[in-house]
C-alpha positions as CSV (number, residue, x, y, z in Angstrom):
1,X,-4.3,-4.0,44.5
2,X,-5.2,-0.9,42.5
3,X,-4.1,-1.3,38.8
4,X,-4.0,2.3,36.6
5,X,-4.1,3.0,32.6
6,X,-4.4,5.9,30.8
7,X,-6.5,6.6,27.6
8,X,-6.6,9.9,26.3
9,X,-5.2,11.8,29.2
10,X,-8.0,10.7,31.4
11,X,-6.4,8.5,34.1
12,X,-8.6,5.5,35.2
13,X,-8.4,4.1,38.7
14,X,-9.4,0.3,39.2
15,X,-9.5,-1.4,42.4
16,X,-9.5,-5.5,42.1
17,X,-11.1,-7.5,44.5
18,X,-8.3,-8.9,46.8
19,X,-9.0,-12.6,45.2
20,X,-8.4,-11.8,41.9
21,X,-5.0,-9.8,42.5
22,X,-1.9,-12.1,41.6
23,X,0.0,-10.8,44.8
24,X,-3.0,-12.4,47.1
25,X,-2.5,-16.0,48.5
26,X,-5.9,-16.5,47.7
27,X,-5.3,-16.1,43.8
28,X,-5.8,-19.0,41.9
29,X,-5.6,-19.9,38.0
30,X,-8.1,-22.6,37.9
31,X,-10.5,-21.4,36.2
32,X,-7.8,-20.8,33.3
33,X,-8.1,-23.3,30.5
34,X,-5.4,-23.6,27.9
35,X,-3.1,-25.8,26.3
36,X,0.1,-25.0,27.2
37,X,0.5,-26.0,30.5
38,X,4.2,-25.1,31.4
39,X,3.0,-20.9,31.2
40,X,2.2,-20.1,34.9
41,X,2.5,-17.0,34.3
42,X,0.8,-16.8,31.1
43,X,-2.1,-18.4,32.8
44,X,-1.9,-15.7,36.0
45,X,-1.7,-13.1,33.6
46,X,-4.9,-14.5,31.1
47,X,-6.8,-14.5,34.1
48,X,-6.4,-11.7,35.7
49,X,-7.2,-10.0,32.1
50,X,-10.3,-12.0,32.2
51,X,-11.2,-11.1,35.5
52,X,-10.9,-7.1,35.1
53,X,-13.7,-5.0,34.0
54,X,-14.5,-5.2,30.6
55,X,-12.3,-4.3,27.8
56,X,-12.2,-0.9,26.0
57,X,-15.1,-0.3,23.7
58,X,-16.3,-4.6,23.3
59,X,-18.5,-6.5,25.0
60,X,-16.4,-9.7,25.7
61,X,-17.0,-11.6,28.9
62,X,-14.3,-13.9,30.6
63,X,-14.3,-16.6,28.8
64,X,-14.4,-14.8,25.5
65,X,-10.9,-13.2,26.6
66,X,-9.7,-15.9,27.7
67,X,-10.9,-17.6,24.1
68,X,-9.3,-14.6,22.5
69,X,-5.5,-14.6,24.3
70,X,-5.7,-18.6,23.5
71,X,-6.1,-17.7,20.0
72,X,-3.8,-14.8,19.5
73,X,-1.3,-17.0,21.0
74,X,-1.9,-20.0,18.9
75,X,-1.4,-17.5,15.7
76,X,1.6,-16.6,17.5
77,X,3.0,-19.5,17.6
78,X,1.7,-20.2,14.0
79,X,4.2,-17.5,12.4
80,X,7.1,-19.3,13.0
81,X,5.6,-22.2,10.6
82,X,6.7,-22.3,7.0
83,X,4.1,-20.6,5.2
84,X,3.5,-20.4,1.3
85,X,3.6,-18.0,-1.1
86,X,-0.2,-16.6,-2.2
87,X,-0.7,-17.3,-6.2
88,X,-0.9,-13.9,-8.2
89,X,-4.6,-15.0,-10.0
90,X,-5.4,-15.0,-5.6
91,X,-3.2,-11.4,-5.2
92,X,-5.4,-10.4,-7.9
93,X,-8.2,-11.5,-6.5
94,X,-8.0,-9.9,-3.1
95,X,-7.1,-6.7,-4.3
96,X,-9.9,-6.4,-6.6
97,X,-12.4,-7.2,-3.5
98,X,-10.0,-4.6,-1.6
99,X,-10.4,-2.2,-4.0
100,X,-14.1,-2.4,-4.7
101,X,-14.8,-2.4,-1.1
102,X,-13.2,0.7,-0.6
103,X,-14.5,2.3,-3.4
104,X,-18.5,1.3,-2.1
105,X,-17.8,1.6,0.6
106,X,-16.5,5.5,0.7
107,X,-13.3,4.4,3.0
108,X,-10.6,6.8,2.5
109,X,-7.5,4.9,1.0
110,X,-5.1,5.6,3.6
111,X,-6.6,3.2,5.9
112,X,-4.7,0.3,4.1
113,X,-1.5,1.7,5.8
114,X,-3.3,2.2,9.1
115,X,-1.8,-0.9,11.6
116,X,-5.1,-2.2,12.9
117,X,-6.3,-2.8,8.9
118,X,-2.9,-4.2,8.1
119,X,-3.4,-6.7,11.4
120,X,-7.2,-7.6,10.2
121,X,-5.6,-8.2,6.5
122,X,-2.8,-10.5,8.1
123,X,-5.5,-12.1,10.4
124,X,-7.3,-13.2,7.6
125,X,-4.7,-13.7,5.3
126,X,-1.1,-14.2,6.6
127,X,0.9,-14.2,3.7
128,X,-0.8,-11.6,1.5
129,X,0.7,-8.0,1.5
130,X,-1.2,-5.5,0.9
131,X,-0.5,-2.8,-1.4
132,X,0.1,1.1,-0.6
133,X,-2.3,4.1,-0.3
134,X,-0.6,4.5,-3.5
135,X,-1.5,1.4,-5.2
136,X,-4.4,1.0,-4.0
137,X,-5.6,5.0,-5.1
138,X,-3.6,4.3,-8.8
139,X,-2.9,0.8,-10.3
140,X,-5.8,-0.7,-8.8
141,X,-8.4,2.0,-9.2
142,X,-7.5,2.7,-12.7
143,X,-7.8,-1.5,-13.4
144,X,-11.1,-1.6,-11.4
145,X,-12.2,1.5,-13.3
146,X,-11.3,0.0,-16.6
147,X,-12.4,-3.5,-15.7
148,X,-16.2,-1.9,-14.8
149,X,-15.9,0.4,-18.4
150,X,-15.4,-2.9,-20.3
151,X,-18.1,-4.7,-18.7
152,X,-20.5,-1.4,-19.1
153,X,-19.8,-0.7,-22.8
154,X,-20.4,-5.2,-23.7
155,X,-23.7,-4.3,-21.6
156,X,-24.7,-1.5,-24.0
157,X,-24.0,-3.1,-26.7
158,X,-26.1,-5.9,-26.4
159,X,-28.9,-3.9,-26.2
160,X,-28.6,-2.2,-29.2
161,X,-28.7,-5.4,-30.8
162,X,-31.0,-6.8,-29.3
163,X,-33.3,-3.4,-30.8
């Protein structure tokens, strides 16, 4: 079975040893470990992404796909849950780390718009939405900015009284 995907306009060419293609009779999903049991062809389809080379750019071996794809489907699953709503003093709280993190860290603000940020912010987060390029390059800057000015001009003071 030869399986094809294209990155950048460079088309790569994989061949799969006959054993691991889903159309041999030899093809098995034993080695497949999850918990729903009823997915036979979530289970041929986790392994035969487990068995293929290596993914794009990581350094994950078969089981740690196979770890990953149980997870992503177990968060899945998870969003059709009730979830509740994130206290503001916690909304505040996470866009101040945002904010100073992008700040020290010289990250450009439009990244909070870019999907792969949004999806680590909802990984770690599910409920909390974070705030535009926008927001993030205005409200939040100007707080931080005046939050650190506050803090600096307390700092001085003290040691002028304390000379």
């Amino acid at each position: 079975m030869r399986l094809c995907s294209q990155y950048s306009n460079t088309l790569h060419v994989r061949i799969v040893a006959p054993q691991d293609s889903p159309s041999s009779s030899n093809f098995t999903v034993q080695n497949v470990q999850t918990s729903a049991a009823e997915d036979t062809v979530g289970f041929q389809i986790q392994y035969v992404m487990g068995t293929l080379s290596r993914l794009r750019k990581t350094n994950l071996g078969v089981s740690d796909k196979i770890t990953f794809l149980d997870y992503y489907l177990e968060r899945k699953s998870d969003k059709n849950q009730t979830v509740k709503k994130l206290e503001k003093r916690i909304i505040d709280n996470i866009d101040k780390t945002i904010i100073k993190a992008f700040v020290m860290c010289n990250i450009p603000f439009n990244i909070i718009e870019n999907s792969w940020f949004i999806n680590i912010i909802k990984s770690l987060q599910p409920t909390y939405d974070s705030p535009s390029h926008h927001t993030l390059s205005s409200t939040l800057l100007q707080s931080e900015l005046a939050r650190i000015s506050v803090l600096t001009m307390n700092e001085l003071e003290k040691k002028i009284i304390l000379q």
